[in-house]
C-alpha positions, 0 to 999 in steps of 0.5 A, a space after each residue: 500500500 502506497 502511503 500519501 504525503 502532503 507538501 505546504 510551500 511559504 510565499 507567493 514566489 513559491 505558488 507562482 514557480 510550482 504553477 507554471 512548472 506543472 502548467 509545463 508538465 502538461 503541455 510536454 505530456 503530448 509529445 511525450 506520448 507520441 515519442 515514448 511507447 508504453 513499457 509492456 505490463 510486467 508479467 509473473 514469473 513462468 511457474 517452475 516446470 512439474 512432472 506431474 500435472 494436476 498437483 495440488 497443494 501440500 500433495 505429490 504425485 506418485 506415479 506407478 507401474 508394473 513389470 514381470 520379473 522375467 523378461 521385464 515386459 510391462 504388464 498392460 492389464 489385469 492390474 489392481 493397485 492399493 496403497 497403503 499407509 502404516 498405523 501407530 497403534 499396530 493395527 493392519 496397515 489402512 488403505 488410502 488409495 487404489 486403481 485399476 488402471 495399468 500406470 496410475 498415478 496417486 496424488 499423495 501427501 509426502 511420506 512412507 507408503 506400502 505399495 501392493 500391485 495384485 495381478 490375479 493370484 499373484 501380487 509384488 509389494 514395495 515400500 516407498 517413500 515419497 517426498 516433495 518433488 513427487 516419485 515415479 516408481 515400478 514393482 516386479 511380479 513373478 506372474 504368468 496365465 493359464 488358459 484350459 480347454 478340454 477336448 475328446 480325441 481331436 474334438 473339443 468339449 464345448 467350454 460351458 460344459 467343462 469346469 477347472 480347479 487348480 490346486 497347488 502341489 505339497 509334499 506327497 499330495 497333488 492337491 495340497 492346496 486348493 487355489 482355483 475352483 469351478 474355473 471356465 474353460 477359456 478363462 484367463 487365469 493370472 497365477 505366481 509361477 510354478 508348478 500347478 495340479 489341475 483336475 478338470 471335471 466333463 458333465 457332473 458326475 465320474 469323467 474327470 481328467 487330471 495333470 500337472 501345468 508349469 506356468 512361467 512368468 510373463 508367459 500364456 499357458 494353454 493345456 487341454 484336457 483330454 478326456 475319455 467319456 461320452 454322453 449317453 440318453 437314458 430311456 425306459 421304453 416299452 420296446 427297441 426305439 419305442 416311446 420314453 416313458 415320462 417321470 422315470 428314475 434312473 440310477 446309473 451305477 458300477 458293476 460294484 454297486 456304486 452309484 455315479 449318477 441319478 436321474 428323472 425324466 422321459 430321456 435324461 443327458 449324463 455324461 459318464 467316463 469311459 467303462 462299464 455300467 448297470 441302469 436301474 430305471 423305476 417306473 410306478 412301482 416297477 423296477 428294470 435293470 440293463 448293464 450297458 458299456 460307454 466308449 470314448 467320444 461315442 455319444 448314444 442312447 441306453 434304452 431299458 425295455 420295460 419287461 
């Protein structure tokens, strides 16, 4: 703020001499204009150049990435970040930001973060710090896919009618830890390297395939499956290509006795591993019995005459 200052002058002399000065002033301001050009305004200073646009006040931006840890190609999708901060009191670790997108960046206050990158099953985590000027930072995953399908011989099993489970090998026992279950045929499954026991189930009842699958990282892992089943019909006629008779029980067991599937209906689907079986079919109180044989990729009907 500019301060005002008043000036008083003795005399006449002195009025007369500050008169006729200002009297020149004013008729010298013309050829002044015309002969001096106006100073261009004063501009601010350019702000200091940020790598990070968009930072608010008091906050830095920390900026993230992710690579897989063998061959060190960035990972462009399937990513889940969170960051998190450290308690005082010794409770979990609270989380005070997120994304999905591939490179995020988080507009943060200066501090000491817990970064975790989840990619599917598998997931890196790294502590940081970040300071004033901001952070650009990238965590290593030791990630790879599976991708499962199943086939009979050279035919493959339509995918809706496949289901997966994925379970991590231990010491003397393939299925030692479940980590996957009901997966699709098709999926893409992100796992953690290594070695993984998958069983893969055809239908809903006994054709049931089994193997191991390495999964490497930064790699897609396709197996298939081959499975030896079919699908049969089961019919309670009155004669050879006859009439399925309407609301029979079906009981499908092995030549032990063992029951692998049950049924109800005119013609009931089951799909059933290759073997040798016996179909119990119950109609108003009246039982019927036949043994039959599946072969592999050799879909049918098992018809039970009714006599």
């Amino acid at each position: 703020m500019f301060q005002s200052e008043e000036f008083k002058f003795g005399g006449r002399r002195a009025a007369r001499s500050c008169a006729v000065a200002l009297l020149a002033a004013l008729v010298a301001l013309p050829a002044l204009a015309q002969t001096q050009a106006p100073a261009p305004p004063a501009t601010a200073p350019a702000p200091a150049a940020n790598s990070f646009l968009g930072t608010r006040a008091g906050q830095a931006a920390l900026a993230l990435s992710a690579q897989f840890s063998g061959d060190r190609k960035p990972i462009r999708s399937g990513l889940v970040w969170r960051v998190l901060v450290e308690t005082a009191d010794g409770t979990p670790p609270r989380i005070v930001a997120r994304s999905n997108d591939a490179e995020p960046v988080f507009q943060l206050e200066p501090g000491v973060y817990l970064l975790h990158a989840a990619y599917g099953f598998a997931s890196g985590t790294k502590r940081v710090t970040l300071g004033p000027q901001g952070l650009s930072d990238r965590i290593s995953i030791s990630a790879g896919a599976l991708s499962l399908a199943g086939s009979i011989g050279e035919t493959p099993i339509p995918p809706a009618q496949l289901t997966f489970s994925i379970f991590v090998p231990l010491q003397g026992n393939s299925e030692g830890r479940l980590v996957v279950n009901n997966a699709k045929a098709g999926e893409l499954i992100r796992l953690p390297e290594g070695t993984y026991h998958i069983v893969s189930t055809y239908g809903d009842s006994n054709a049931i395939q089994r193997s191991d699958v390495r999964v490497e990282s930064g790699k897609v892992t396709q197996a298939t499956l081959h499975h030896r089943a079919a699908m049969v019909t089961l019919k309670l006629v009155a004669g050879p290509g006859g009439e399925a008779f309407a609301g029979t029980a079906f009981s499908v067991l092995t030549p032990g006795g063992d029951v692998i599937r049950e049924a109800i209906g005119a013609f009931p689907q089951v799909i059933l591993a290759e073997g040798d079986y016996v179909l119990i079919a119950r109609q108003e109180g009246q039982v019927f019995s036949r043994e039959f044989k599946v072969e592999a990729g050799r879909d049918r009907d098992i018809e039970v005459i009714a006599r």
